[in-house]
N, C-alpha and C positions, 0 to 999 in steps of 0.2 A: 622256882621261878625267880627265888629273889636274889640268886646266886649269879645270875643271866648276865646283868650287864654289871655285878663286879669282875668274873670270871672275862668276861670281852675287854672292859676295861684295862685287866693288868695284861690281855693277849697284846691289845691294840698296843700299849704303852711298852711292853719290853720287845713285842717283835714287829710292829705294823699292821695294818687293817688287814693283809691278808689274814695272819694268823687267828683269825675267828672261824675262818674254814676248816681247822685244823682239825680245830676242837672235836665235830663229829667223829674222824675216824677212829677215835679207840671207841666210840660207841657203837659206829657200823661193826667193825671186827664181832665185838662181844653180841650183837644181834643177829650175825652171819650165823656164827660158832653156836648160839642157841638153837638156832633157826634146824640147823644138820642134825641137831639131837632131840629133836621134836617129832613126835611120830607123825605120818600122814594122815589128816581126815580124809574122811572117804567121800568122793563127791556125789553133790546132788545134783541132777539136771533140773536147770531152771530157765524156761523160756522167758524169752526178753521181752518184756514191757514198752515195745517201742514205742506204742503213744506215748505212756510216762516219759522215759529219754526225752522224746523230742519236745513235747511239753516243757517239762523242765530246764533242756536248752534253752528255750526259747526263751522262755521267763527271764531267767539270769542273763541273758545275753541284753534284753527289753531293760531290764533294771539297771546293768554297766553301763551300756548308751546312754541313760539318762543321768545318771551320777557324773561321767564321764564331759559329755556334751553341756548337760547344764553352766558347767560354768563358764564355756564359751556362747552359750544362747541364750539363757538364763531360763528358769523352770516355764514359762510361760510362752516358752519357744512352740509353735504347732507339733514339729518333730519331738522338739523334747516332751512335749505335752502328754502325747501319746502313747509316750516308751513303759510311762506306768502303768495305762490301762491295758498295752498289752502282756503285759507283766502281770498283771491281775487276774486275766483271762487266761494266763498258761499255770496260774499256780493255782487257780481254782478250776478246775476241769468238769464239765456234767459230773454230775455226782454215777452215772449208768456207767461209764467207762472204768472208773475204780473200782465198783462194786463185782464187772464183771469179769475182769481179767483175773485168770486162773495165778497168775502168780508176779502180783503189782508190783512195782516200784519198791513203794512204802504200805505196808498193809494200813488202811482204815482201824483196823482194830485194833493196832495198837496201843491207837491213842487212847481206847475205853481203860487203860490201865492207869489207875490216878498215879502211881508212881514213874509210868515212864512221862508223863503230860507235866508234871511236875521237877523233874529233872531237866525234860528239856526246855521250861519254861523257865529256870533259874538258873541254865546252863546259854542260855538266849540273853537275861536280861545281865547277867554276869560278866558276858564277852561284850556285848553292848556300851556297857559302862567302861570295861575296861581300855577296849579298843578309842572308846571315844576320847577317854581321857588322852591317851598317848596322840593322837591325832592333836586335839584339842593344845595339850601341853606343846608339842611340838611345832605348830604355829606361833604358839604367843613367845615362844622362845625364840622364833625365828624373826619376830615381830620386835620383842624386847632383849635387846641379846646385853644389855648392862645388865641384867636380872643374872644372867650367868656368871660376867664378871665381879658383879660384887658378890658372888659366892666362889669366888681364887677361880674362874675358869678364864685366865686373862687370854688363850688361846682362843677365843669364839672370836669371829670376825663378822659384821655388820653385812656384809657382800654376799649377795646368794655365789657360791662357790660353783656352778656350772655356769 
């Protein structure tokens, strides 16, 4: 991870910003080439949870709109108001529907496992942090772009570039 943006850096600087697209392909190759010498699992049929899907759509689609739209309406907007509660309403579903579908989405029971509740609770608040910072940082950078310069990047320019 912490290779990321040295690795981009010396692409971007010897060859241009395309060359950060490069990079993938001796990955792809080497994941193709594994990929051919991996025996077949054998399939299982599993019918489709389309309440789940469309639940689920709907949620994330309820939660974009409102992240999205807020900052042209602000949170308090009636439409944006409402984007969370249906957001709420598709990520919490009758409890009768998960319990009955012969083969959910997301099993209920997984969660009774302290180690996968735990994993994905530190695997949550970890990206959380993460993401936020780079969001975070990347504002105030954009905000304060002498913070750059006086650390040698006399290249930043004050002008949103689009």
């Amino acid at each position: 991870m912490l290779a990321g943006p040295v690795v981009g850096g010396v692409l971007t600087s010897a060859f241009g910003w395309p060359a950060i697209f490069f990079i993938n392909l001796p990955v792809d190759v080497i994941a193709l080439v594994t990929l051919t010498r991996t025996p077949r699992s054998i399939p299982r049929p599993a019918p489709l949870d389309l309440t789940g899907q469309t639940t689920a759509i709907a949620g994330l689609a309820a939660l974009t709109f409102a992240v999205i739209e807020a900052g042209a309406h602000g949170w308090t907007s009636p439409r944006v108001a409402t984007a969370p509660a249906v957001f709420a309403l598709a990520a919490l579903p009758p409890p009768f529907h998960r319990g009955t579908h012969t083969s959910p989405m997301v099993p209920l029971g997984l969660f009774r496992s302290r180690t996968v509740s735990v994993t994905i609770t530190t695997g949550l608040v970890l990206n959380l942090a993460f993401y936020g910072l780079v969001f975070a940082l990347s504002l105030y950078f954009q905000q304060n772009p002498q913070q750059l310069r006086a650390h040698g990047r006399a290249d930043v320019h004050s002008h949103d570039p689009c």
